[in-house]
N, C-alpha and C positions, 0 to 999 in steps of 0.2 A: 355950939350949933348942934342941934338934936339931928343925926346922920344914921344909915346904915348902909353896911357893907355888903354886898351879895354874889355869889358866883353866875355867873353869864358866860354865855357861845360854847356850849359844851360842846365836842365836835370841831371847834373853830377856833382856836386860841383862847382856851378858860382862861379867865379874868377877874380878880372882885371891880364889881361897881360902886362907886358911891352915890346915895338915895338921899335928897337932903328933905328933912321932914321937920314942922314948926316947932321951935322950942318949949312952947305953951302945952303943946301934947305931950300924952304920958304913954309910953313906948316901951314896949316888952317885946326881948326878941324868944322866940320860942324855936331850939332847934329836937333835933330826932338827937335820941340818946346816944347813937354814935357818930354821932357829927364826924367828931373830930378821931376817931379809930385810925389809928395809922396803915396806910398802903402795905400790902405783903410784900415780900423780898420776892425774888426771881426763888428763892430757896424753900420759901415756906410753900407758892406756888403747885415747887416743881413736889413738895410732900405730901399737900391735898390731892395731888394727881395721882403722883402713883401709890397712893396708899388709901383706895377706894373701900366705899362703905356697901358692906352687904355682898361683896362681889371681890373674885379675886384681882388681882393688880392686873391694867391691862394686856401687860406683855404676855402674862397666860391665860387670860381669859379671849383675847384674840386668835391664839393663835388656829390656826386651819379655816381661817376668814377667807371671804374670797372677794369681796365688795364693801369697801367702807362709806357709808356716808356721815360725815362731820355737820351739824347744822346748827348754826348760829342766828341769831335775834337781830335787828337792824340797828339805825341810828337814833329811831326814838326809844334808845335803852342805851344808859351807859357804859356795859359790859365791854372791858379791853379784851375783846377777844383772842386779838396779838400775846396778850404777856400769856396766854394759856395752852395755844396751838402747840408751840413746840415743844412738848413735852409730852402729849399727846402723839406727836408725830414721831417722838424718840420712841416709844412704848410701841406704837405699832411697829415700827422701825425693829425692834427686837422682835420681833415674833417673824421678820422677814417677808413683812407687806407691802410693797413695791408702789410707789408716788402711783403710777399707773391704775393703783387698784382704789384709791380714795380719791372723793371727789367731795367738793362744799357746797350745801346746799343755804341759801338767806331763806331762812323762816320767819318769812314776812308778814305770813296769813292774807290780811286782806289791803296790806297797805302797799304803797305803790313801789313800784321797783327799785332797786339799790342798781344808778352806775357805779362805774370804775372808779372815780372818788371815792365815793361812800366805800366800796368793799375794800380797798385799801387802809382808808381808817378803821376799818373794822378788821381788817385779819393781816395790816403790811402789803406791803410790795412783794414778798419774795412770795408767799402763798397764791398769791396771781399768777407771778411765771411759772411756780412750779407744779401748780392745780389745776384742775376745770373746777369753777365759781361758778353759780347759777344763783338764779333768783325763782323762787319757788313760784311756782302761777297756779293760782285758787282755780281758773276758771276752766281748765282741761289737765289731761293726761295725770288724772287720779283716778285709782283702785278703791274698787269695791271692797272691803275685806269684812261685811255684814252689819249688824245691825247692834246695840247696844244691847243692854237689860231696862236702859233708863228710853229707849226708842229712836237714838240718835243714828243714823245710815251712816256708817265710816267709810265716807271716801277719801285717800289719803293719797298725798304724790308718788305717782309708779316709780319715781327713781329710789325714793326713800324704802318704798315695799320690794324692791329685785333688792337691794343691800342687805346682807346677811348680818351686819354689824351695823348699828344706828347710836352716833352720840351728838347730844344735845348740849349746848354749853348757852347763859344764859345766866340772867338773875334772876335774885328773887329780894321784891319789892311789893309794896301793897299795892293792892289792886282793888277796885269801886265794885266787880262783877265776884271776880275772884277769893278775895279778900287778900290775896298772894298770890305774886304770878311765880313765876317758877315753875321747875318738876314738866310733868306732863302737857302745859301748855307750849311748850315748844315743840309739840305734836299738832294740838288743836288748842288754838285756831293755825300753829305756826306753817305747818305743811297740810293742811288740811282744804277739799273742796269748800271754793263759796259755800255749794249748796247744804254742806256737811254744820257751817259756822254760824249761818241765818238759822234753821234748826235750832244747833247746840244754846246760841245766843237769843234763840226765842222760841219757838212755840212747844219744842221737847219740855223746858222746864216753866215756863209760863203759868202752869196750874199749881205748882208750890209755891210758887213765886206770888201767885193770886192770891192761896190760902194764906201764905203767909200775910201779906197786906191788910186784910181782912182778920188778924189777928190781933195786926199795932203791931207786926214784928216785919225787925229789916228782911229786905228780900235781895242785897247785895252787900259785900264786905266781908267779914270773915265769919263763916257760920259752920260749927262743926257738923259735920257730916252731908255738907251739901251736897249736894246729886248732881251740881256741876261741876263741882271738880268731881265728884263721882266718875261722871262721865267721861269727861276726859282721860282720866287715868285710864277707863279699860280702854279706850282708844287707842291710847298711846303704847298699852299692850298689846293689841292686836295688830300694831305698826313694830312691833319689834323690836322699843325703842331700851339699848341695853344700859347705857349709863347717859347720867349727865352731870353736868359741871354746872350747878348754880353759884352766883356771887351776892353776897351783901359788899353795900357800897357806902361808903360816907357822902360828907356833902357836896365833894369834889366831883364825885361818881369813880373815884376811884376804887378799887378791888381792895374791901377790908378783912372778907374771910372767903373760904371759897368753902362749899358742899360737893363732895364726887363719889360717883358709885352707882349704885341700884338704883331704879328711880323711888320707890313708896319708902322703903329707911333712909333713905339722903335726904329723899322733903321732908321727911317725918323731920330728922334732926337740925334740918336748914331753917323749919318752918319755928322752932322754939327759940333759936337764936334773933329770925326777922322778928319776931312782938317785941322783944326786949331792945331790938339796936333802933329799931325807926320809929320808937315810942316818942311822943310827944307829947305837950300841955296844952288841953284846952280847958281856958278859964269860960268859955261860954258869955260873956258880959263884955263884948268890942262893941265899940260906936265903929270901928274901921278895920279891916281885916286886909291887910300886904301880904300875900300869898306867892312865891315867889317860886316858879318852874325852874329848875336846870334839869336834874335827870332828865325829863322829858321834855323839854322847852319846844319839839316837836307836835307835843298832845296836849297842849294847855290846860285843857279842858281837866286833866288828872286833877288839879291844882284845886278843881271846884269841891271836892264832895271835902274836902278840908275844909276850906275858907269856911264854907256855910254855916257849920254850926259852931264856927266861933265867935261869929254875932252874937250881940245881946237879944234873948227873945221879940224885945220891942223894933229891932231892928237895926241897920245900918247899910255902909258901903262896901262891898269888896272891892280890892286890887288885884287884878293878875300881873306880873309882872313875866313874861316870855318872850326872850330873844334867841330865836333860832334862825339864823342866817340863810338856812335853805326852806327857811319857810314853816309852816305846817303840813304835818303828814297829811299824805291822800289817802283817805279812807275806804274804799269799795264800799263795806257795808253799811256806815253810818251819814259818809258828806253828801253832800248836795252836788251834782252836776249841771247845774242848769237853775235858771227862777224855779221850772216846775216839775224835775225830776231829782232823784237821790236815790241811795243808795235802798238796798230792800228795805233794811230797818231803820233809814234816814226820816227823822222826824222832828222838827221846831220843838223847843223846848220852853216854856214857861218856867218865870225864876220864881222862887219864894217867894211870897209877900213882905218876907223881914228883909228882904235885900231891897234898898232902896234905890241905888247905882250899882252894875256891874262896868267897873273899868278897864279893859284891856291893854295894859300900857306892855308896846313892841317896837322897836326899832324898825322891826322888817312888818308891816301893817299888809293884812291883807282882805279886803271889802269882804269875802265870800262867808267869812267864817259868823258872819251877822247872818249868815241863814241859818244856825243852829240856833237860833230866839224865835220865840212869839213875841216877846216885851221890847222888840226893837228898840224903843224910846227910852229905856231905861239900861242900854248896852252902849259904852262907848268904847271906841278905837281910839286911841290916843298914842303920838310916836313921841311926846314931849312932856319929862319927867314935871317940868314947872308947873306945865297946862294940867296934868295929874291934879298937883298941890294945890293948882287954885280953884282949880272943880273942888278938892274935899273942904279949903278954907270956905268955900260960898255955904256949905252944910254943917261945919261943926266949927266951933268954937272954942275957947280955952278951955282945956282940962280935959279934951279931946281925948280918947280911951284905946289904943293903937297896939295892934298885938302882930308882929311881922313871923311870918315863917320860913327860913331860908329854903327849907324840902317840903314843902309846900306838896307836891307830887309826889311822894313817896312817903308822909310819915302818917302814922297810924295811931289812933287815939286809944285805943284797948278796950 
C-alpha cells in the first residue's frame, strides 16, 4: 500500500500520521535537508547561550542592568522556549539580577493573545510562578522612538523601551515576506505598534516591491539586501534589542542548532546555516502537490508559496494538510472579521490558474478561513483523509505524479 507518514499536533502531543495514497501513483517524498538533525542536549544548549556571538557572554555584558525584558515568539512557531530560558536566567543570575527585575514579554505582533496554556507550553510552569508574563498588544501603550531611513514611524511597546536590556529568543525559518524570519523580526512585527506593521508590511516598501514586479522579479522571499529586513533591523536598533537566541529546527520542530549573540553577526551566521538546513527539491512537474504544515499548522497558509510552484506548469491539485487543535491563528492585520470587514491589509486572494483544486484537509475545520479566496469554488475544507483521495481519484488517474513535503511551511527551494 502506497502510504505516508507525517508529523501532526505540534503543540498537542506530536504524532506521525499515516496518509493512505493510491498504489497506482508515483510518490516522492521531499524533505528539508535537515530533517532529521538531531535535537541539542541541555549541554550544547547551555554552550550556544553562554558563548554569544559578537558580544560578550551574558554574565558580563549584563551586568549594571536594571530592567530585563526576555521576549519570545508564540505558538505558531515551534521554538522550545523552555529548553533555553534557564540558562539565560543562570547568566543574569550571575551578574546579580534579581527575578524582580525581569519580566517576559510574547512577541506576538499582530496575532491574537497567548493564555495560560499556551505560555506555559511555551516557557513551563515554573516561569509563570516565578515571572510577570504579558502578551504584547500592537494596539496601545507603544513609544515613538522616530522614524526609519527607509520612512517607517517606530512605534514599539513602552515596556520593551523603559528595559535597558532586551533579548529576543526565536527561530529562524523561511519566510514568504521575509525570506527568513529571525533576528530583528522579533522586534517588528514582534512588539511593534499595528500602526508601525501595516506601514512596515505595506505602503513603506510597496514601491520597490512595484518596481520589482514590473521587472519579472520576486518581490518576497529571500532577496539580498531588502529594505525590509533593512527596516526592521534599524528598528530593532532603536528598540535596544541586545541579543537573540535564534533556533533552526528539524521536522519535529525541535531545537537542531541554536544562533546567540549580537543581533546583525548572529543572523548574518544563523542565516548561512537556515539555506542549507531547510533546503528542499523542487522537481516542478507534480500533477498533485501534499504539502504538509507542522511548524506552523497554526498559519497554513506558510504551506502555500511551497506547494505552488511544485505544480507542473500545465497544472494541477494542491493538498494542505493542517492540524492545529487550537485552531488557526487570529490575525489583526490580515483575517477577515465579519462577511464585510478585515483586517487593514485583509484581502481575498485569487489562486493561480495552474492550481486546479486547493484542498484544505484539517481535523479542526474552520468555515472562516474560505474568506481569504476569490476562487471559492475551487477551495475545499475537507476533515476526512478518504473524502481527500476520492476528490484527487475523480481528477487523475494511473501514473498519477505526487510529490509530498513533510515541512511544507518552513523549507526553501534556493
Amino acid at each position: 500500500m502506497n502510504s505516508v507518514k507525517l508529523p501532526q499536533y505540534s503543540w498537542f502531543e506530536p504524532r506521525e500520521v499515516e496518509y493512505r495514497l493510491p498504489d497506482d501513483w508515483e510518490v516522492t517524498i521531499h524533505n528539508i535537508a535537515g530533517y532529521d538533525k538531531p535535537s541539542l542536549t541541555p549541554e550544547q544548549i547551555n554552550k550556544a547561550v553562554n558563548s554569544p556571538i559578537g558580544m560578550p557572554p551574558l554574565r558580563e555584558y549584563a551586568r549594571g542592568k536594571k530592567e530585563v525584558a526576555i521576549l519570545f515568539d508564540d505558538l505558531t512557531r515551534s521554538t522550545r522556549v523552555y529548553e533555553i530560558v534557564p540558562y539565560i536566567l543562570e547568566e543574569l543570575a550571575e551578574t546579580g539580577i534579581g527575578d524582580d527585575q525581569i519580566r517576559f514579554i510574547a512577541a506576538i505582533a499582530n496575532h491574537q493573545a497567548l493564555d495560560r496554556a499556551s505560555l506555559v507550553k511555551k516557557l513551563g510552569e515554573n516561569v509563570l510562578r516565578r515571572f510577570p508574563v504579558y502578551n504584547h498588544c500592537p494596539f496601545m501603550n507603544c513609544t515613538d522612538l522616530g522614524t526609519t531611513s527607509f520612512g517607517t514611524k517606530a512605534l514599539i511597546n513602552s515596556e520593551v523601551v523603559y528595559c535597558d536590556l532586551t533579548i529576543g529568543i526565536g527561530q529562524i525559518v523561511p519566510h514568504p515576506q521575509y525570506g527568513f524570519s529571525g533576528g530583528a523580526k522579533i522586534i517588528v512585527p514582534g512588539v511593534a505598534a499595528y500602526e508601525t506593521v501595516v506601514a512596515h508590511h505595506g505602503g513603506t516598501h510597496e514601491p520597490w516591491k512595484q518596481e520589482r514586479r514590473e521587472q519579472g522579479l520576486p518581490s518576497g522571499g529571500y532577496i539580498e539586501g531588502s529594505p525590509v529586513t533593512g527596516d526592521a533591523v534599524e528598528m530593532a536598533k532603536m528598540a535596544g534589542l541586545d541579543m537573540i537566541v535564534d533556533c533552526l529546527v528539524n521536522v519535529w520542530g525541535e531545537t537542531a542548532a541554536i544562533y546567540a549573540g549580537a543581533l546583525e553577526p548572529t543572523y548574518a551566521e544563523a542565516l548561512q546555516e537556515a539555506k542549507r538546513h531547510y533546503l528542499s527539491v523542487n522537481t516542478g512537474d507534480n500533477d498533485v502537490v501534499i504539502a504538509n504544515a507542522f511548524d506552523k499548522a497554526a498559519e497554513y497558509s506558510m504551506a502555500m508559496s511551497s506547494a505552488m510552484p511544485a505544480l507542473k506548469p500545465e497544472g494541477g491539485d494542491v493538498v494542505i494538510i493542517t492540524n492545529s487543535p487550537s485552531g488557526q491563528d487570529i490575525h489583526h492585520l490580515f483575517d477577515s472579521f465579519g462577511k464585510t470587514i478585515s483586517g487593514t491589509l485583509g484581502r481575498s486572494m485569487g489562486l493561480p490558474p495552474h492550481i486546479g483544486k486547493l484542498i484544505i484537509h484539517t481535523e479542526f475545520p474552520e468555515l472562516r478561513i474560505l474568506d481569504r479566496y476569490i476562487d471559492k469554488d475551487r477551495v475545499l475544507l475537507v476533515s476526512d483523509w478518504e473524502h481527500v483521495i476520492g476528490l484527487l481519484e475523480e481528477r487523475h488517474g494511473t501514473g498519477t505524479k505526487v510529490a509530498v513535503y513533510p515541512s511544507a511551511d518552513i523549507q526553501y527551494y534556493g
